[in-house]
N, C-alpha and C positions, 0 to 999 in steps of 0.2 A: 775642610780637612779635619776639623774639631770633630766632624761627627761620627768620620771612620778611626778614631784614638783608640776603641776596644779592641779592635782589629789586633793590636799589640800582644795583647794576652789570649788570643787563640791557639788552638791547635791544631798545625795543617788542617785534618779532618774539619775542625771547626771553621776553620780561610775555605774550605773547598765548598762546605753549603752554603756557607754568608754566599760566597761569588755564584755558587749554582741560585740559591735564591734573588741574587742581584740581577742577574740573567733572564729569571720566571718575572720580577718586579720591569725589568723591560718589555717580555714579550708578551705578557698574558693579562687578561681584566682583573684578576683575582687576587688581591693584592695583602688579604688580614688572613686568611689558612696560616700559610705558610710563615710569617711573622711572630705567631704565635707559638708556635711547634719548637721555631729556634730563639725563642724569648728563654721559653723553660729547659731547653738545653744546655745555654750558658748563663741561667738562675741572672736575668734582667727583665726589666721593663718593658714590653711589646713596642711604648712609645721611643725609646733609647732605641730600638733592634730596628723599626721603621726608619727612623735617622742615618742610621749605620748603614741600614741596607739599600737607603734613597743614597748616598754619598757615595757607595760603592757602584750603585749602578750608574752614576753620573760620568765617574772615571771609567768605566769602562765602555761608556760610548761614546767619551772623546778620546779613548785610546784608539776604539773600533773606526772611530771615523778619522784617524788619525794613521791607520794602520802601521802601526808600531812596533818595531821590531823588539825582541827581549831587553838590549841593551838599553831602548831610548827608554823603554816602559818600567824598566827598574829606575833608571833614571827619572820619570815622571813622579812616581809614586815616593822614592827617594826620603820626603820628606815624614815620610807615613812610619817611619823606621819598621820596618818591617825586616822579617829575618827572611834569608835568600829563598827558603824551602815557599816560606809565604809568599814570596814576590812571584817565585816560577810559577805556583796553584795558580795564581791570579791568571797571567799570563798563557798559562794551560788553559784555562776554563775561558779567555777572550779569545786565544785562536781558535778553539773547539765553534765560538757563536758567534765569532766576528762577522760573518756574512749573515747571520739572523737579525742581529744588533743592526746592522746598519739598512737591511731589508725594515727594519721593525720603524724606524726613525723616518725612512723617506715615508712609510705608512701613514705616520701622524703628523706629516705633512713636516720635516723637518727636510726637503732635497738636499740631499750633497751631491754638488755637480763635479766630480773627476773629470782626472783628463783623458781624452781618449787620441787624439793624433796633433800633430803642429806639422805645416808646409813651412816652409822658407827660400828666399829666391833673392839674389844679389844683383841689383839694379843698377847699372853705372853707364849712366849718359856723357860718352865721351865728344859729342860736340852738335852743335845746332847752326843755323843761319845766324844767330845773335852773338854766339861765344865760341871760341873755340879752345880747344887743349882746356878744359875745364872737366875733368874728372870728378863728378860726385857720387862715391856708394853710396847705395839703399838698400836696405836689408825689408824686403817684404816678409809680413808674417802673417800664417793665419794660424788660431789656435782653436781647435776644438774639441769643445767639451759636453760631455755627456749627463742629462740627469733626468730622473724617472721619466719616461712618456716622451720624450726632445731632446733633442742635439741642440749644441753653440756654436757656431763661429764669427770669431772674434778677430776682427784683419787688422792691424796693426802697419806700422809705419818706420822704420828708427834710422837711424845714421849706426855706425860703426860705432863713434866714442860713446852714443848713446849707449847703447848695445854691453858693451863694458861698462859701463857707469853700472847698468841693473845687474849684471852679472855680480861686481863687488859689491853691492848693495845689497843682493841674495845669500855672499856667501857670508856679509858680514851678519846677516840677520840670524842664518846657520848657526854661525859661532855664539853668537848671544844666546841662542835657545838655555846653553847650558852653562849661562854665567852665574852668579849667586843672587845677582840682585833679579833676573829673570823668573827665578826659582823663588826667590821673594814673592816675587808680584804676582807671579799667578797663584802659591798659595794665599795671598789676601784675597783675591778673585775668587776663590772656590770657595 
């Protein structure tokens, strides 16, 4: 996050090329042109504007693979202090390539497998030769998911209380995304 801090003292115009060239430093070989053009536009160091513009295009391929709504993506960047007009350029210029960015990534061999359907079927053996009046749900699952070239599916197994158990466990991990100490750790990560 240290290396996008110039970011602060842009202007829109300025937030809209850094992000169009974070976008060209995703998709294209050519990577010192364009560094150089916007070195001397905002009178720094090509080595500083390659920083800035590797850290900029970092965030905005785990937004793009994150597919991000406005909210969660002001929220992500949050710590970037950024002014709102800057937040939205950003977020403009990721929905405009979101689908490039993430075309660009399965390219270089990074798959992101999405989901693409889940079945589910409620299994309940209400008696055999050995037991009777013994009621057990099962929750059959299959989940599949999609990534470059192949399909997944993933058949699963659970009980009911299982089943709630992951459900509070997903929606606790929800709630964490946007605690403070969250927003800690993953700026130490980046």
């Amino acid at each position: 996050m240290r290396d996008v801090s110039i970011m602060t003292r842009l202007t829109t115009d300025q937030t809209r090329a850094f992000a169009s060239t974070a976008v060209a430093f995703l998709l294209s070989e050519d990577k010192g042109t364009p560094l150089r053009a916007l070195a001397a536009t905002v009178k720094s160091r090509p080595e500083q504007i390659q920083k800035t513009v590797s850290g900029l295009a970092n965030i905005l391929l785990e937004s793009a693979k994150a597919r991000l709504s406005l909210a969660s993506f002001r929220r992500a960047i949050h710590t970037l202090s950024l002014n709102t007009e800057q937040s939205a350029v950003l977020h403009e210029v990721l929905e405009q390539h979101s689908q490039d960015i993430c075309h660009s990534a399965e390219m270089t061999g990074m798959p992101i497998p999405h989901y693409s359907h889940i079945d589910w079927r409620l299994e309940v053996e209400i008696a055999s030769r050995t037991s009777r009046n013994s009621a057990a749900p099962k929750f059959s699952l299959r989940l599949d998911l999609d990534e470059p070239g192949q399909s997944q599916a993933i058949p699963m197994e659970c009980s009911q209380s299982t089943l709630l158990h992951v459900q509070k466990q997903l929606e606790a991990a929800l709630s964490e995304e946007s605690s403070v100490h969250s927003k800690r750790f993953q700026r130490y990560i980046s």
